[in-house]
N, C-alpha and C positions, 0 to 999 in steps of 0.2 A: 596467530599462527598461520593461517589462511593469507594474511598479506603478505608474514617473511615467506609464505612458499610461493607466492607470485612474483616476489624481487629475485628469489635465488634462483626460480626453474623457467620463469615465462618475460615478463614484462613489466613497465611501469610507462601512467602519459599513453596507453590505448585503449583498447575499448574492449571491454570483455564481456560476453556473454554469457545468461544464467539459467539454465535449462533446469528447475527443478519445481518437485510437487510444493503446494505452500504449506512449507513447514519452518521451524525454525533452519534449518540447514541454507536456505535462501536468504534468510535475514543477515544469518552470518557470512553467505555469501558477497551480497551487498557490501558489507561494512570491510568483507576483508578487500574487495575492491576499493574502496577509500583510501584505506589507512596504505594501501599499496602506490598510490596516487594514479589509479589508472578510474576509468567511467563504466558504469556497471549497467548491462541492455538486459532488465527482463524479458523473457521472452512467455508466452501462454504455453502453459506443460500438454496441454490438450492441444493443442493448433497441428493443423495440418506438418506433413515432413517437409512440403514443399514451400510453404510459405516459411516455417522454419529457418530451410537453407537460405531462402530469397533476403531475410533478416539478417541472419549473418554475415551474407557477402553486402550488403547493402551498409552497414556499418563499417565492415571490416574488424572483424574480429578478431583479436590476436588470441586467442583460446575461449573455448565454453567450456564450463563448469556444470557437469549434468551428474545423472545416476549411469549405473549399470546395461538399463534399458535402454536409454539413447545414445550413451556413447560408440557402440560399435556400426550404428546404422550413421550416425556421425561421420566415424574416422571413415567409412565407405565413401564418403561424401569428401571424402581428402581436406576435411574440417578437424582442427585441432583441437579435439576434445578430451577432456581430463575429468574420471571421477572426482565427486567432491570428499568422498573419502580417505582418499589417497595422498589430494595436496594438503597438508597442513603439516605443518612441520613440529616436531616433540618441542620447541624451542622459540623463542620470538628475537629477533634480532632486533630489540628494541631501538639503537644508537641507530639504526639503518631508518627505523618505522619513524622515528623523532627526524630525521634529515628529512624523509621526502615530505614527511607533515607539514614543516617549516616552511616548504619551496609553492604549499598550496595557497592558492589565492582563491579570494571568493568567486570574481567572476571566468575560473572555471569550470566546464561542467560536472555534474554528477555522474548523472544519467541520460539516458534516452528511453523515453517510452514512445512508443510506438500505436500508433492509433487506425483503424480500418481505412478509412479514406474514402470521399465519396466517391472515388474509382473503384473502390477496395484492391489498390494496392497500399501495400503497409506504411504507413507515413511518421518519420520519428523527428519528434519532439526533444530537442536536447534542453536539457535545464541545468541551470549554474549553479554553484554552491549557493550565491546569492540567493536566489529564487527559492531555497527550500528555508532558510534562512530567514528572510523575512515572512513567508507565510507561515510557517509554524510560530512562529514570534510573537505573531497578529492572533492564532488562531488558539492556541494555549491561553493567551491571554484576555481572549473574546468572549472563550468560551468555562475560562475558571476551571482550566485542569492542574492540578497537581499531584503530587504522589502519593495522594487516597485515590484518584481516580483509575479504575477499570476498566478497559478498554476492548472491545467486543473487533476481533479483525476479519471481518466478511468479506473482505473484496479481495480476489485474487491481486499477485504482488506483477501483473502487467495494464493493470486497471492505477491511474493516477489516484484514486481514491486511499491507496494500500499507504500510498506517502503521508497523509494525516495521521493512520492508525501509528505506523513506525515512528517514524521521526517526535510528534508530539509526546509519544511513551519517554524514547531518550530521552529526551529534552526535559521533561519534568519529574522522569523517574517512578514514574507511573505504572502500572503491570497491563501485559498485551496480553490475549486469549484466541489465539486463535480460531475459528470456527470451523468446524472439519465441513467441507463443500458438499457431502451428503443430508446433512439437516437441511439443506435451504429445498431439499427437496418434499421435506414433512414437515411445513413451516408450523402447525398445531403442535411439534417439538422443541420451537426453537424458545419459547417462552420458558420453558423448564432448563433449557442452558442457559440463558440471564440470569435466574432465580438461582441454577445452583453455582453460578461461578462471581455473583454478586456484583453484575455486571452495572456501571455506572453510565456507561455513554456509549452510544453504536452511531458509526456515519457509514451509513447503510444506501443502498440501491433501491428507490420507494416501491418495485414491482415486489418485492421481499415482504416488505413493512404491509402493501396491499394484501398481498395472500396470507401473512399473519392474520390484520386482520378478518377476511372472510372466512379463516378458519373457525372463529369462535371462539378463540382459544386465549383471549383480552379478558374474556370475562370471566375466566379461570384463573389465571394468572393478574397479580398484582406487579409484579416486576417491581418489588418498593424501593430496590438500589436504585434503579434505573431514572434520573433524573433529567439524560442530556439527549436527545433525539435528533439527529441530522442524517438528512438525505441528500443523495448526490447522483448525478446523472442524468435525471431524466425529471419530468412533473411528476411532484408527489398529487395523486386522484384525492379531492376535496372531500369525498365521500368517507374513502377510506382515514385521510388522516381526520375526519370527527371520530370517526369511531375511536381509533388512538387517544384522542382526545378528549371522549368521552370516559373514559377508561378509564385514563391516565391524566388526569387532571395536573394543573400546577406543577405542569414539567416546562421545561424548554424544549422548542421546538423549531428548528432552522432547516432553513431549506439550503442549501449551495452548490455552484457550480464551480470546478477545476478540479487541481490547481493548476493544471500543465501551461494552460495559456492564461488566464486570470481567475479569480475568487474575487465570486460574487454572494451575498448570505440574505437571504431574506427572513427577518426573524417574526414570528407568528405575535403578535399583541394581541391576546384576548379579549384582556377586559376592556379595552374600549374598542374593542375589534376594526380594528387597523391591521395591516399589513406592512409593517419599518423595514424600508431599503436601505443595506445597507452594501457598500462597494469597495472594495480594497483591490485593486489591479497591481498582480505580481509581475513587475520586470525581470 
């Protein structure tokens, strides 16, 4: 509904922007950019106004898609912004949505994500169909997800990490669970949202997984769904993931890096306590 209202009222082939909190409204945001054949710019709901606008004009945006709250500070901004409310249409113009599906090729892009930059001006990352394509492909199948698997979604959707949680889900038909961004602040809670949503696999940010553990709150919690553990972004602290470890024995535990520019996985060998590199570079 979201892509017939983008063929009939806006665009198709630009780039559109997605100004909203992380909920599902954003996913379907995403996907109605797709099926529309246009490339879909998260942008951080939290970020400054000013960087915001700098985003926009820097793509060229042919409309954002936001809420209530930042569209009118938007259209101020002589920025072509449209509740996500509004545009979806009672109807799908399927014959329309099947023509431009047809015309899509893999190596054009998706998206654009956008990264601080050691200037810290906003630097975007375009990636192609291709590119989410084969790493999800590699990474489903690396990591033995199918549609029993649970999928815990903690990383905001302008963070490259959010494209494992989504995309892998589709792909194997698998269930996503959002994690509302106020638990990561009482992380001794976040072990009771595993347990009660029978969470199977979190590719997690390891300052999170750290203050889990120092909470204590491993030793309370068994998390017995919980069998697949990946970190992404930064070094996981060696201290903390024994603790994990000790805990949480005879799980899986991978460290990696992307996807935006390459995926890298290094996967933990215990029992002969090795460290296995392994390297999959997304083009």
């Amino acid at each position: 509904k979201l892509g017939t209202w983008l063929l009939e009222n806006c665009c198709t082939g630009k780039n559109v922007a997605i100004l909203l909190p992380k909920k599902a409204s954003a996913i379907i945001s995403f996907f109605g950019c797709l099926y529309s054949g246009n490339v879909y710019v998260p942008l951080d709901y939290n970020d400054a106004n000013e960087r915001i606008v700098k985003i926009i004009t820097k793509v060229g945006a042919a409309v954002v898609i936001t809420d209530e709250k930042n569209a009118s500070w938007l259209q101020q901004e002589n920025i072509n912004a449209v509740i996500y409310s509004e545009c979806k249409q009672d109807t799908v113009d399927d014959e329309r949505i099947d023509l431009i599906l047809s015309k899509v090729y893999d190596l054009q892009p998706a998206y654009i994500m956008h990264t601080s930059g050691s200037t810290g001006e906003p630097k975007g990352v375009v990636v192609q169909h291709r590119g989410i394509i084969d790493f999800i492909d590699w990474v489903t199948a690396y990591m033995g997800l199918d549609e029993k698997s649970v999928i815990a979604l903690q990383s905001p959707f302008h963070f490259d990490a959010s494209v494992f949680d989504i995309y892998s889900c589709i792909a194997v038909g698998a269930k996503i669970v959002i994690m509302p961004d106020i638990l990561a602040q009482f992380p001794a809670k976040v072990p009771e949202f595993i347990e009660e949503n029978k969470i199977t696999c979190i590719f997690w940010v390891p300052g999170l997984l750290a203050n889990i553990a120092n909470s204590g709150a491993l030793k309370e919690h068994k998390m017995e769904t919980l069998d697949l553990f990946t970190f992404v972004g930064e070094v996981m602290p060696t201290k903390q993931l024994n603790m994990w470890i000790a805990e949480n024995p005879n799980r899986q535990y991978i460290n990696l890096y992307g996807p935006t520019e390459a995926t890298v996985a290094w996967l933990y060998e215990r029992e002969e306590e090795l460290l296995a590199l392994y390297y999959i570079v997304q083009h």
